[in-house]
C-alpha positions as CSV (number, residue, x, y, z in Angstrom):
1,X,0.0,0.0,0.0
2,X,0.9,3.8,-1.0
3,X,1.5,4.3,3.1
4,X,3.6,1.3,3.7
5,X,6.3,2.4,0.9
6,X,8.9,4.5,2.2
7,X,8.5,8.0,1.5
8,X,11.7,8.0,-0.7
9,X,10.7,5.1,-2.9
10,X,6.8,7.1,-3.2
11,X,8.9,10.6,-4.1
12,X,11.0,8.5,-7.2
13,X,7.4,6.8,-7.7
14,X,8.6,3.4,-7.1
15,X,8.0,0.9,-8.2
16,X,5.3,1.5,-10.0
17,X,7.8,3.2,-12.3
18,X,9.9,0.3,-12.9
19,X,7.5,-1.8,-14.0
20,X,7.8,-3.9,-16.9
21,X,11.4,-2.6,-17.6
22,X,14.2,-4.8,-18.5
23,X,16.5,-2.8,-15.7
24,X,16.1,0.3,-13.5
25,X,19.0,2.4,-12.1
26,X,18.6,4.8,-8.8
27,X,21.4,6.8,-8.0
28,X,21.7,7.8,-4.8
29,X,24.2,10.8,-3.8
30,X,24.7,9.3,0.1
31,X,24.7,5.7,1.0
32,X,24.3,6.7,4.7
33,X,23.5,3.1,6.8
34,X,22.0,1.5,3.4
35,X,18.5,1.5,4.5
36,X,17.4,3.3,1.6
37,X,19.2,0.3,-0.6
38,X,17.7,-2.0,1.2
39,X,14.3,-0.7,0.9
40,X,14.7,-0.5,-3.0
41,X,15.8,-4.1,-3.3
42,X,12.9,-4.8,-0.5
43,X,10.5,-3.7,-2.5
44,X,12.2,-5.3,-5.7
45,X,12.0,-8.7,-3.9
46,X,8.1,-8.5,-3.4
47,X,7.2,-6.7,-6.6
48,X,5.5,-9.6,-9.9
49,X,6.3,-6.7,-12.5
50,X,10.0,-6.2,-11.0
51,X,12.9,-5.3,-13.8
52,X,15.5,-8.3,-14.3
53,X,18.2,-6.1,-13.1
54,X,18.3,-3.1,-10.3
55,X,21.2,-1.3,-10.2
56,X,21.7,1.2,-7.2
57,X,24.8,3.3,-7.0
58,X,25.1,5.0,-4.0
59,X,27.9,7.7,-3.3
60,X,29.5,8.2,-0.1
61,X,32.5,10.5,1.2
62,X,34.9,8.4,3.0
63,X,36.6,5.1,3.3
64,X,34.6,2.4,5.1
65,X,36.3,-0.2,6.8
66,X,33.9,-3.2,7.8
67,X,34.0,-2.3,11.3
68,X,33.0,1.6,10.8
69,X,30.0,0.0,8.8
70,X,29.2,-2.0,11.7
71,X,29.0,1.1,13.9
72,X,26.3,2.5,11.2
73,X,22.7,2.5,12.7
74,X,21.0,-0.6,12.4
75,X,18.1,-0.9,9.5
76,X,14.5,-1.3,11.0
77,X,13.5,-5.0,11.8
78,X,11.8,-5.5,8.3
79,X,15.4,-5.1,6.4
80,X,17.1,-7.4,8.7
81,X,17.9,-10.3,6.7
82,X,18.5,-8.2,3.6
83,X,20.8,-6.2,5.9
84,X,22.9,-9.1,7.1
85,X,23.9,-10.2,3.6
86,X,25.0,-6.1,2.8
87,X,27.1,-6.0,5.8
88,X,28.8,-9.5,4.8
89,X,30.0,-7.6,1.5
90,X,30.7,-4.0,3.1
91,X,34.4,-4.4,4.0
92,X,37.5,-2.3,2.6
93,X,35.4,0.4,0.9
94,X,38.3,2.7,0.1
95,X,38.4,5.7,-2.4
96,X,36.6,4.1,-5.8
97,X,34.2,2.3,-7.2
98,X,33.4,-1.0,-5.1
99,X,31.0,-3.5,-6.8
100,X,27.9,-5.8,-4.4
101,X,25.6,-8.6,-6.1
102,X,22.8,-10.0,-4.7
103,X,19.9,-12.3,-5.7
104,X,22.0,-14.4,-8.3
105,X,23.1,-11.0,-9.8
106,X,20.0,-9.2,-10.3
107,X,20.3,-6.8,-7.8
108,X,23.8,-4.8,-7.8
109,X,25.1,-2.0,-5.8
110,X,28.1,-0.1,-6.9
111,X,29.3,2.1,-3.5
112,X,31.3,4.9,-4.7
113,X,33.9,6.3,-2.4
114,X,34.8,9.9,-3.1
115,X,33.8,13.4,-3.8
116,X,30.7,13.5,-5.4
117,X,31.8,15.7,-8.6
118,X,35.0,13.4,-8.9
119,X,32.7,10.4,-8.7
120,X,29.7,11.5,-10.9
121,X,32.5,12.4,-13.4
122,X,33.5,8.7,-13.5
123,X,29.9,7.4,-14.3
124,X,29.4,6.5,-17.3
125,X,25.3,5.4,-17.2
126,X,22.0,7.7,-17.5
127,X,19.8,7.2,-14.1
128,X,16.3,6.4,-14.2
129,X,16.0,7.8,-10.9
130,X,18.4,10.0,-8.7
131,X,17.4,10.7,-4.8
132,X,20.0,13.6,-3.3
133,X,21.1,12.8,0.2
134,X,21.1,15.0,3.2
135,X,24.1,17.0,1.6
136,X,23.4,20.2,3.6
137,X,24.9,17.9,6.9
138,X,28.5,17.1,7.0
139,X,29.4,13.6,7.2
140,X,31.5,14.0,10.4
141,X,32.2,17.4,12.0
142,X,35.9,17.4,10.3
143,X,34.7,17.2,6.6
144,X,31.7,18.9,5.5
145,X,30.8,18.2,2.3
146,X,27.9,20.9,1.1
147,X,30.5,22.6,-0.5
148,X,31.3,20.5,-2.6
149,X,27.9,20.5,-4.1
150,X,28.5,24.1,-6.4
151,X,26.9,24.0,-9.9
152,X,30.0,21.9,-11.6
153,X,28.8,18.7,-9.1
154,X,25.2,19.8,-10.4
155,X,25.9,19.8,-14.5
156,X,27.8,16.3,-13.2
157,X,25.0,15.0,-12.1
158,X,22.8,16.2,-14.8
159,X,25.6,14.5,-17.1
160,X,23.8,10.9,-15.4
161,X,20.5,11.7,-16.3
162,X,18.5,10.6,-19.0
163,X,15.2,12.8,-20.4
164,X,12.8,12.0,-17.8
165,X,15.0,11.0,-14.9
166,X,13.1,11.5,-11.7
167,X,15.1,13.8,-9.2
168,X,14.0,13.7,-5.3
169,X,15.5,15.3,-2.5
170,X,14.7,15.3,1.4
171,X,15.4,17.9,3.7
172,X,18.8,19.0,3.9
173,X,19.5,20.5,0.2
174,X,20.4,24.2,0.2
175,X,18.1,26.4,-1.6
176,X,21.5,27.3,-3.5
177,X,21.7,23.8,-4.5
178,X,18.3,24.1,-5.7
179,X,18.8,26.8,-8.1
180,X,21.5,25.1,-9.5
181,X,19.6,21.9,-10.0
182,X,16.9,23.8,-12.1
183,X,19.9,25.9,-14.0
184,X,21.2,22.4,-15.7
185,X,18.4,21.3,-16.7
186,X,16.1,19.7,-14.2
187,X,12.3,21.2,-14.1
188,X,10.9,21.3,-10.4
189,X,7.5,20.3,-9.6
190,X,5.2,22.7,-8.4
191,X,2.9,21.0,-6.8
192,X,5.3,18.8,-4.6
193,X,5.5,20.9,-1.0
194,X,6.5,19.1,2.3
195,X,6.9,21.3,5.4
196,X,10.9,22.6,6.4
197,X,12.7,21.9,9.2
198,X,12.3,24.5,11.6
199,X,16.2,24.4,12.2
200,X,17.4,24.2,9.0
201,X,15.0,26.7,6.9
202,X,17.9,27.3,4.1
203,X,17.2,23.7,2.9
204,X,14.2,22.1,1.3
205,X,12.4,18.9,-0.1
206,X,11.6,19.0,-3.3
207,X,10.8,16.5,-6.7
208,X,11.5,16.8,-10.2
209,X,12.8,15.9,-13.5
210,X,15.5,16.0,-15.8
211,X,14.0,17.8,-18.8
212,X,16.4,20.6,-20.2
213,X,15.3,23.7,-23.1
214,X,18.1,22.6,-25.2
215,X,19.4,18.5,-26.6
216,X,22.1,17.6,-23.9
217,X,25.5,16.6,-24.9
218,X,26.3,12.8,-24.5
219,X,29.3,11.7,-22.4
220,X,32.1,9.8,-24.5
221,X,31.6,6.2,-23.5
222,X,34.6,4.6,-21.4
223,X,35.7,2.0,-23.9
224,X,34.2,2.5,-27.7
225,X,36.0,2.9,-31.1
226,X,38.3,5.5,-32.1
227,X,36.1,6.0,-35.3
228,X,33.3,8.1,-34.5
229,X,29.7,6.2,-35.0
230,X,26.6,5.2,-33.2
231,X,26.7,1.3,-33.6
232,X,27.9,0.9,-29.9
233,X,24.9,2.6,-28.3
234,X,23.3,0.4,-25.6
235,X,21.5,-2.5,-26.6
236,X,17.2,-1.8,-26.3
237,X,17.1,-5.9,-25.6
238,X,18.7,-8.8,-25.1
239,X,19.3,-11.3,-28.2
240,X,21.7,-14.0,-29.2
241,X,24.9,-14.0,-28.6
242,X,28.1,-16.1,-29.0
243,X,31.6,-16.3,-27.1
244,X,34.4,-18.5,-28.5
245,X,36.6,-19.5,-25.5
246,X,35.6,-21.9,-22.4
247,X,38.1,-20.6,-20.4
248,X,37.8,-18.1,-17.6
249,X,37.3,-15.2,-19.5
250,X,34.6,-16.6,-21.9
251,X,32.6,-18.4,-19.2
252,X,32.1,-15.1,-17.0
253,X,31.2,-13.0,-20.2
254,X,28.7,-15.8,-20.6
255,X,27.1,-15.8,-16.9
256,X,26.9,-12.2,-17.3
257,X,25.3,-11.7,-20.0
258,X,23.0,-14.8,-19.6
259,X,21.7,-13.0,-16.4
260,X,20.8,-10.1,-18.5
261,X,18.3,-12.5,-20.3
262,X,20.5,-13.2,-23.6
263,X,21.0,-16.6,-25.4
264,X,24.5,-16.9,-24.9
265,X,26.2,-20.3,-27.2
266,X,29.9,-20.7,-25.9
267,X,32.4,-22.4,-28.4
268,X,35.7,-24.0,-27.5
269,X,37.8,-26.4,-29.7
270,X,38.6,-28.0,-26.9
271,X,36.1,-31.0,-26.1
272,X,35.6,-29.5,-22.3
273,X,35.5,-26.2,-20.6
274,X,38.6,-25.0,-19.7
275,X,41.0,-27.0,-21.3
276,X,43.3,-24.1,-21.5
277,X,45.3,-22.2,-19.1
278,X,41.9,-22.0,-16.9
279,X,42.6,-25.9,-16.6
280,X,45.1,-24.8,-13.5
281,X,44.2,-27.7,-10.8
282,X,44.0,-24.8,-8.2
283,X,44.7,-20.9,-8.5
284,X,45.2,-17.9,-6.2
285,X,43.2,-15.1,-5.8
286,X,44.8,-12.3,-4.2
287,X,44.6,-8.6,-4.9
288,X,47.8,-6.8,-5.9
289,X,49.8,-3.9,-3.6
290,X,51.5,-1.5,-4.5
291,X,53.0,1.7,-2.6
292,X,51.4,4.3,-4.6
293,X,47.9,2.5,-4.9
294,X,48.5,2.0,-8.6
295,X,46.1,1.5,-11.2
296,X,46.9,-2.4,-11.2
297,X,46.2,-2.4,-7.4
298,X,42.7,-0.9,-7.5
299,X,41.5,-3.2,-10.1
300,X,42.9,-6.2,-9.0
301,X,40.4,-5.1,-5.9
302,X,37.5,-4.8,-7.9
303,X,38.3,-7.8,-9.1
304,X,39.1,-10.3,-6.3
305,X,35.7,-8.6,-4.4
306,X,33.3,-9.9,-7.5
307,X,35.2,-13.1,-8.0
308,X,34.6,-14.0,-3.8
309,X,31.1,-12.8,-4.2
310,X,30.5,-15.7,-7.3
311,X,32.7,-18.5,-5.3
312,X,30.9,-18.4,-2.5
313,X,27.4,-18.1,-4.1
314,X,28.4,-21.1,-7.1
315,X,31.2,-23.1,-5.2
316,X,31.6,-25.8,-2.5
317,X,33.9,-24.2,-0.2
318,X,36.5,-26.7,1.0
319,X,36.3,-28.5,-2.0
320,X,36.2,-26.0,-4.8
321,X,37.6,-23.2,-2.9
322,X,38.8,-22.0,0.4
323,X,38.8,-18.6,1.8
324,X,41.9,-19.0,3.2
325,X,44.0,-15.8,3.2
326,X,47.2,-15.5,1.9
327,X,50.9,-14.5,2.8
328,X,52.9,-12.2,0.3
329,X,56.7,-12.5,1.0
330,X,58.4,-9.5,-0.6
331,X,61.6,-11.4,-1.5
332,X,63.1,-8.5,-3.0
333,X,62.7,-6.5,0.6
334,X,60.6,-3.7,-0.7
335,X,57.5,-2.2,1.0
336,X,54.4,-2.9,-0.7
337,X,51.8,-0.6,1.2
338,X,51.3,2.8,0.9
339,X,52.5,4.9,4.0
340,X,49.1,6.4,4.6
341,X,47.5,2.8,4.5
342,X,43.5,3.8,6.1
343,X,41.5,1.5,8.6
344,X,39.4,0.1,5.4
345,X,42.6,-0.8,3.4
346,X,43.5,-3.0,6.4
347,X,40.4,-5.1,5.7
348,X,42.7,-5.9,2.5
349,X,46.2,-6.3,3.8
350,X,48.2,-5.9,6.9
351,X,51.7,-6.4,8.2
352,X,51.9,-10.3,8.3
353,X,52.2,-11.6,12.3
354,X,54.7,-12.8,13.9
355,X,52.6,-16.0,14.2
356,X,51.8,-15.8,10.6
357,X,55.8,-15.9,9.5
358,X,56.5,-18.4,12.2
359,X,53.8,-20.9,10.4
360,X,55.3,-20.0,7.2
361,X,59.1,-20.8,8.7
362,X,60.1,-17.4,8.2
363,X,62.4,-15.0,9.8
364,X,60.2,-12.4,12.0
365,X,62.7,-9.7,10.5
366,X,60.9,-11.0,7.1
367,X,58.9,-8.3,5.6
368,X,55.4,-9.7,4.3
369,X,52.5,-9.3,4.2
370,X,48.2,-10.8,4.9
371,X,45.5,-10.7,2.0
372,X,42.7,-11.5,4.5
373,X,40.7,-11.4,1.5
374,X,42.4,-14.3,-0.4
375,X,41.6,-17.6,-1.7
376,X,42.6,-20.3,-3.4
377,X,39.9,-21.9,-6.4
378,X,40.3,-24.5,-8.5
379,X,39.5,-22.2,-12.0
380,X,38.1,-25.2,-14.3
381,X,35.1,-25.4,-11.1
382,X,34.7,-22.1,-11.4
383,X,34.1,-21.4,-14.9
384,X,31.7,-25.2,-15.4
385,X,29.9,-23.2,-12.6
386,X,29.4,-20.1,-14.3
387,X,28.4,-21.8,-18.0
388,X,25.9,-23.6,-16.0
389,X,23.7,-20.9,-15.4
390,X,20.4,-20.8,-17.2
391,X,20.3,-19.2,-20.6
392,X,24.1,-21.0,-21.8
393,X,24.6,-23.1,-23.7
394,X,28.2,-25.1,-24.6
395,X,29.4,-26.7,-27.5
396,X,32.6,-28.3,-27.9
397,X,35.3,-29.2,-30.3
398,X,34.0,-26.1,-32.3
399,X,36.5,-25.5,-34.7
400,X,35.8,-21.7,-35.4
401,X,38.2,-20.7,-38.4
402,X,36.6,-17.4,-39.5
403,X,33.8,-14.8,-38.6
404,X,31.9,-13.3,-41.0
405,X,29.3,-10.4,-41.3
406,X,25.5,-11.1,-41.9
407,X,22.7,-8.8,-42.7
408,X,21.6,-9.6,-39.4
409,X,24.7,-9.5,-37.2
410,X,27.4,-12.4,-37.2
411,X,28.3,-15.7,-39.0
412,X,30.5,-18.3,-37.3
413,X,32.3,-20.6,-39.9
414,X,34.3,-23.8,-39.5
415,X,37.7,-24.1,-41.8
416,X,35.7,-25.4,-44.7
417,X,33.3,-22.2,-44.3
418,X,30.5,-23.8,-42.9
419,X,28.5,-22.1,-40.7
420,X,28.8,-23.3,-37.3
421,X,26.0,-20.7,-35.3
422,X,25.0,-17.0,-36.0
423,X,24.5,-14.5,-33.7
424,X,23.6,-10.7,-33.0
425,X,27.0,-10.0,-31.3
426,X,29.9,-12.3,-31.3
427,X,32.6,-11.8,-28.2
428,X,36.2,-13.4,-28.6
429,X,37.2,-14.4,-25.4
430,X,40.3,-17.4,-27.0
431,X,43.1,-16.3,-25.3
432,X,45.9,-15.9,-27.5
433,X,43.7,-17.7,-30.5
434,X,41.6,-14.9,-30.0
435,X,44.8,-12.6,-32.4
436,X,44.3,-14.7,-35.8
437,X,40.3,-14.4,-35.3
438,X,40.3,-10.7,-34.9
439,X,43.2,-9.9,-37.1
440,X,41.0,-11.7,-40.0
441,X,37.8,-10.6,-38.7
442,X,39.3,-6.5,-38.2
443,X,42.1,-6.6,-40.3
444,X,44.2,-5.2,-37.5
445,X,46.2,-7.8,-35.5
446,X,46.2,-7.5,-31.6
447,X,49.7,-7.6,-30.2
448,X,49.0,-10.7,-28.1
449,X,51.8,-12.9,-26.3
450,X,51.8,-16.2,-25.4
451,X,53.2,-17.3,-22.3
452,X,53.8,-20.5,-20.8
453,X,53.8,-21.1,-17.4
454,X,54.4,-24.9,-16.0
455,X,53.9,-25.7,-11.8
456,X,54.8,-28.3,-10.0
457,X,52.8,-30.8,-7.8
458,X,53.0,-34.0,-5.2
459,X,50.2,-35.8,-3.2
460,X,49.9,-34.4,0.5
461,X,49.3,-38.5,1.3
462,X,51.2,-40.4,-0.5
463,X,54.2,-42.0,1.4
464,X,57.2,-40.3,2.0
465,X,55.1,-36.8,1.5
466,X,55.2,-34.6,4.2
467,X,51.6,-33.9,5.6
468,X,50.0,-30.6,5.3
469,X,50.9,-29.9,9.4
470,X,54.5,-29.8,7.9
471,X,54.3,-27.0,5.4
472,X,52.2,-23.5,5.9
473,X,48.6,-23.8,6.9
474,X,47.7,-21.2,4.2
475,X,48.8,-20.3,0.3
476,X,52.0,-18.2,0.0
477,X,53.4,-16.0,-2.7
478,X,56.0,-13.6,-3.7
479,X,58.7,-14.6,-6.6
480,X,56.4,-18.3,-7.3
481,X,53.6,-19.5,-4.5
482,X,53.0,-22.3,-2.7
483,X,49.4,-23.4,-2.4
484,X,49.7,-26.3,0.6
485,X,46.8,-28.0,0.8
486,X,44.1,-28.6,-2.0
487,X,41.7,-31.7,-1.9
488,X,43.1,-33.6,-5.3
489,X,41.8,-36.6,-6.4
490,X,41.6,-39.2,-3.2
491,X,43.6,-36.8,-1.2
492,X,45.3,-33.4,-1.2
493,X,47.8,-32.0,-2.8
494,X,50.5,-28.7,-2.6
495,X,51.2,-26.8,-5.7
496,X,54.2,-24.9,-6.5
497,X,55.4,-22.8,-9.0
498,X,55.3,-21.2,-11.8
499,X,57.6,-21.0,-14.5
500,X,57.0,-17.8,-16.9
501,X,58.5,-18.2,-20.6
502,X,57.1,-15.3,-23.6
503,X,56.6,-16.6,-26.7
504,X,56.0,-20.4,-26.3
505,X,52.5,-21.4,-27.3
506,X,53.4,-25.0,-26.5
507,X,51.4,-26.7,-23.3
508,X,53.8,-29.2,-22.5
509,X,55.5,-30.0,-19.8
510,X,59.5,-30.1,-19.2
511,X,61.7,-31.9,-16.8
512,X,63.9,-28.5,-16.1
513,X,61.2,-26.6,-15.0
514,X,60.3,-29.0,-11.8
515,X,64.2,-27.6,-10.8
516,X,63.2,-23.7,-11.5
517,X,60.3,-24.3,-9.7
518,X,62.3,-26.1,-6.8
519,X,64.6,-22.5,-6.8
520,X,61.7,-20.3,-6.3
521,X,60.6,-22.5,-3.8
522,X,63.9,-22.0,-2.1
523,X,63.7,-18.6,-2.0
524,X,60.1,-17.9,-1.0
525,X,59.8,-20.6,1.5
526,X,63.6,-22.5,2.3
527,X,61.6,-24.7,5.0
528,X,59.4,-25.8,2.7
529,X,61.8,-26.3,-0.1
530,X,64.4,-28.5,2.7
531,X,60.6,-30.6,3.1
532,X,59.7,-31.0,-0.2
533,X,63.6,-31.4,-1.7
534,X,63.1,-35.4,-1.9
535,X,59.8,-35.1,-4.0
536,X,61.7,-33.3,-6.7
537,X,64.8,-34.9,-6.3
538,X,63.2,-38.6,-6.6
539,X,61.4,-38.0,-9.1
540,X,57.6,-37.9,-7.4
541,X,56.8,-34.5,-8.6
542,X,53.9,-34.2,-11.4
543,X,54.1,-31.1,-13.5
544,X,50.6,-29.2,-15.2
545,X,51.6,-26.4,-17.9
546,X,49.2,-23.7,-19.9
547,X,49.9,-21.3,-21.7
548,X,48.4,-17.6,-21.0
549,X,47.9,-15.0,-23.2
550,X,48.9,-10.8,-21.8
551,X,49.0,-8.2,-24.0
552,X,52.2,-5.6,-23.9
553,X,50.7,-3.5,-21.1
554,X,49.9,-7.1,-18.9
555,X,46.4,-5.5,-18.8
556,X,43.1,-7.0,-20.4
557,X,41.9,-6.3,-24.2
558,X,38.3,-5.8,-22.9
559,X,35.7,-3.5,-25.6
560,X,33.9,-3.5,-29.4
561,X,36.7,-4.0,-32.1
562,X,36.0,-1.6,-35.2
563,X,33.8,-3.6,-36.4
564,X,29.8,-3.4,-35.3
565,X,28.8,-6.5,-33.1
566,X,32.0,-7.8,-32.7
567,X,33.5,-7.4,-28.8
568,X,36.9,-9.0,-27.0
569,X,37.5,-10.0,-23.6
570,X,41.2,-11.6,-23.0
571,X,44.6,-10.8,-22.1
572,X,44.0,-11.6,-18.2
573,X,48.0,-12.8,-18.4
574,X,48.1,-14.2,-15.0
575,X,45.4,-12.1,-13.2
576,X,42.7,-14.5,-15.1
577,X,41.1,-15.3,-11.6
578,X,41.2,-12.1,-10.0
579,X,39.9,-9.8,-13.6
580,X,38.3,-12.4,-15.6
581,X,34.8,-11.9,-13.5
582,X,35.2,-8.3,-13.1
583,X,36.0,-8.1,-17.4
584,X,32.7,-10.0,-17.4
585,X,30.5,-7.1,-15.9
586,X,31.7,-4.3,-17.0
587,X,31.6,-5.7,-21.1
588,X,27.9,-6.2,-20.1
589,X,27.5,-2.9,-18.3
590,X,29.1,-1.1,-22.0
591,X,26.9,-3.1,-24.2
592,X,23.7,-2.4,-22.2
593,X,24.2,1.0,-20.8
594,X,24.9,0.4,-17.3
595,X,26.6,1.9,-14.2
596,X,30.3,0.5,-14.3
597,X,31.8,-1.9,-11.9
598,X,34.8,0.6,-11.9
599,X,36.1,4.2,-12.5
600,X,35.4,4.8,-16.1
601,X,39.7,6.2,-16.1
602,X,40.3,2.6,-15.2
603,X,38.0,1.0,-17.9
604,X,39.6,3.5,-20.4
605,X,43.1,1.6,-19.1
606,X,41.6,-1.9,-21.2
607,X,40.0,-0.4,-24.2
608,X,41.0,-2.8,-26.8
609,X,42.0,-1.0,-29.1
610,X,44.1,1.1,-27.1
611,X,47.1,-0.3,-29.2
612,X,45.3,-0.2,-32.5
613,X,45.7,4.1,-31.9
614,X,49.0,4.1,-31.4
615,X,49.8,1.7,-34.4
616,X,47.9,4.2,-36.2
617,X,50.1,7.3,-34.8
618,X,53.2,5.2,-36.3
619,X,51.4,4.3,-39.4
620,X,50.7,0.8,-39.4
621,X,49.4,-2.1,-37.5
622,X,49.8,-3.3,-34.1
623,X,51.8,-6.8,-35.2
């Protein structure tokens, strides 16, 4: 009933407004406690005409560390389970975009940590609906932030809105704010009067829309063509669509855009998913440091939070995957972490523990360092558990040779030119197959690099093995890794390595490496290596190899190629598990118009054909 809603989902008419819509997007310029989230997906939950997808971005000024959210008031009673399963995900909110699923991945929230005009300047969606916080009030007494709401953060906002976008606002937005609100564009309703705070009468409630005199100017899209034309634009609907590759990369561009109600076909020449370098018997998740906070180090962030959030909602923990921190040894003796490292950036990484380095059998002058947020998954689990969501379907030993253009998107074609499948959009997701398909396809030829990469591993059981008491309870990396203990077959097994050789395509496996791996070993861990010196001395130790595929920058090639319809998702190098999920969303959010899972600077950073332009600059191709 119209009283039971809460009066901010009434002032953005929700949901009524919603209705019927393939996805609705509410931004929200204060995330306060998230009760206003919470009543948005609340009433998402119970409503029969619901949108498939709700996105809700939600700004907010300062770093949140998991127990500073904990300290946030309490939703009322109603919220409380929905609540729970928010504060489960609310850890290490530092400055930038920080991506939340819930319900399967039909209801996302994207908390933005920054100054509003800085953040509204990195979004890259329209709203259907915007709510302005209490931005009159500081959010503590040491950093007010109305000033920071001046008509620049205004045209920024209007920048997000769409012709039609509903705008409400609560008590606690200046009159000043007001005016400036109407200046770029939005048109005030009239009629809409609730009573001012009799100790704040500079600030108002009022409702409106985004409906501006003049045509407003579109914001470049984060990742599109260097060409200028309009066949990127969002797609209205979902259709049919085809990724060639089974491997990490492919499977999460599949699961997301099957949850956006497309037909997704996956191909692989392989006869089984992840037969390639995502065939890793167990992998480490763990997001990268860096003392400057680099570029690498924030998306490796975004990354490891989505990939967690899919584990534990597709995989058996203790058996697929453990959430078992990890140790980073800096071997080479530098400091990883910036100096001003905040309270949230601690629900990340900290100084390792003097009980942490004894378990590892190292020094307590060794400097390292704990990824509480760290796991180590078996990849080929991972990516059968994405395909199998409804909506994919695999085929295997597809032989694609060659895409071609149709009058009604994409043909697939075998060697002899048969047509395997056709599609509306085609994404390449191959690995380093993935160049001679797009160099035929484009006529521009990525510069991909293959890189093999071999690791060695023994059973945990077998006799002679030292148990898993004897070597550290938990993964360790630095210059190689150690994972310890991974259920393998009828026991478990530890995994070290990896070797790390450009330009070999080749998958198989070589006696020498078991002794490189043995070095690294002796250098990250001796105590383990003294343990585990018999195994590759005697000849016990098994070996897996893959190859990866990382393009010059050791970034992703993630965007539409020149050529309408046709997208690419690879590169991950060896990041695959912390990026591949994360590459997933935010190719769906470009095709379909939707608020990013990062910065839009930091999509820019994987455009793929960032190398085309500068082939171009030299005169030629990118070979």
């Amino acid at each position: 009933m119209e009283q039971d809603r809460p009066p901010f989902l009434q002032n953005l008419g929700l949901p009524g407004a919603w209705a019927g819509q393939s996805q609705w997007r509410i931004l929200d310029t204060g995330l306060g406690n998230g009760e206003r989230f919470l009543a948005a997906w609340h009433a998402w939950k119970a409503d029969p005409q619901r949108p498939r997808l709700l996105h809700y971005v939600a700004l907010e000024a300062d770093a949140l560390s998991a127990a500073e959210w904990q300290r946030r008031a309490e939703p009322e009673s109603a919220l409380a389970p929905l609540a729970q399963q928010l504060r489960a995900q609310c850890f290490g909110l530092l400055p930038g975009f920080h991506r939340m699923t819930f319900e399967g991945g039909c209801v996302l929230l994207t908390v933005c940590v920054g100054e509003a005009k800085d953040l509204l300047r990195e979004q890259q969606f329209e709203a259907d609906a915007v709510h302005l916080a209490d931005i009159a009030m500081p959010s503590s007494e040491a950093t007010p932030r109305a000033g920071a709401w001046d008509l620049w953060a205004c045209k920024a906002l209007a920048h997000c809105c769409r012709r039609g976008t509903t705008l409400a606002a609560m008590h606690g937005v200046p009159v000043a704010v007001r005016r400036a609100l109407v200046q770029v564009g939005f048109v005030l309703d009239a009629d809409f009067s609730q009573p001012r705070a009799a100790d704040r009468p500079d600030c108002s409630s009022f409702r409106g829309t985004f409906n501006p005199a003049w045509i407003p100017k579109r914001r470049r899209p984060a990742v599109a063509p260097r060409a200028p034309n309009d066949l990127h634009d969002p797609v209205p609907r979902p259709g049919r669509c085809v990724v060639i590759g089974a491997g990490l990369s492919g499977a999460a561009v599949a699961a997301s855009f099957a949850r956006r109600g497309w037909q997704v076909e996956v191909l692989d020449a392989a006869p089984a998913p992840a037969s390639g370098a995502s065939g890793l018997p167990a992998g480490l998740l763990a997001p990268h440091i860096s003392p400057d906070d680099s570029m690498l180090s924030q998306l490796s962030r975004c990354g490891v939070r989505l990939t967690l959030q899919q584990a534990r909602a597709l995989l058996r923990e203790g058996v697929d995957w453990q959430p078992s921190g990890l140790l980073e040894h800096r071997v080479d003796g530098h400091a990883a972490l910036p100096v001003q490292w905040p309270e949230a950036g601690r629900d990340w990484t900290v100084a390792a523990s003097a009980l942490q380095l004894a378990q590892a059998g190292l020094a307590q002058a060794t400097l390292a360092y704990w990824h509480a947020q760290a796991a180590w998954v078996k990849p080929a689990c991972l990516v059968q558990a994405l395909l199998s969501q409804p909506g994919i379907a695999w085929h295997g030993d597809a032989q694609v040779a060659a895409l071609a253009r149709a009058d009604c998107g994409w043909q697939v074609l075998d060697s002899a030119g048969r047509v395997l499948t056709r599609a509306d959009m085609v994404v390449v997701a191959a690995g380093f197959d993935s160049r001679g398909l797009l160099a035929a396809a484009t006529g521009t030829t990525p510069p991909l690099q293959a890189i093999r990469g071999q690791i060695s591993y023994g059973m945990n059981t077998a006799t002679g093995c030292p148990g898993p008491s004897k070597l550290p309870p938990f993964p360790v990396n630095g210059n190689g890794h150690l994972t310890p203990n991974v259920p393998f077959g009828c026991g478990s097994a530890w995994f070290a390595g990896a070797s790390y050789e450009r330009d070999n395509a080749s998958a198989s496996c070589h006696a020498q490496d078991h002794e490189a791996n043995l070095q690294r070993l002796q250098t990250l861990l001796p105590n383990a290596a003294r343990q585990l010196q018999t195994e590759f001395s005697g000849g016990q130790v098994q070996a897996w190899a893959g190859v990866r595929c990382a393009a010059p920058d050791r970034l992703p090639l993630l965007g539409p190629t020149q050529q309408p319809g046709l997208w690419v998702c690879t590169a991950m190098g060896s990041r695959g598990m912390s990026l591949a999920v994360l590459c997933g969303e935010l190719l769906a959010a470009l095709v379909h118009g939707e608020p990013l899972p990062l910065e839009a600077r930091l999509a820019r950073r994987l455009a793929a054909d960032r190398f085309d332009a500068a082939a171009g600059a030299r005169g030629g191709n990118s070979q």
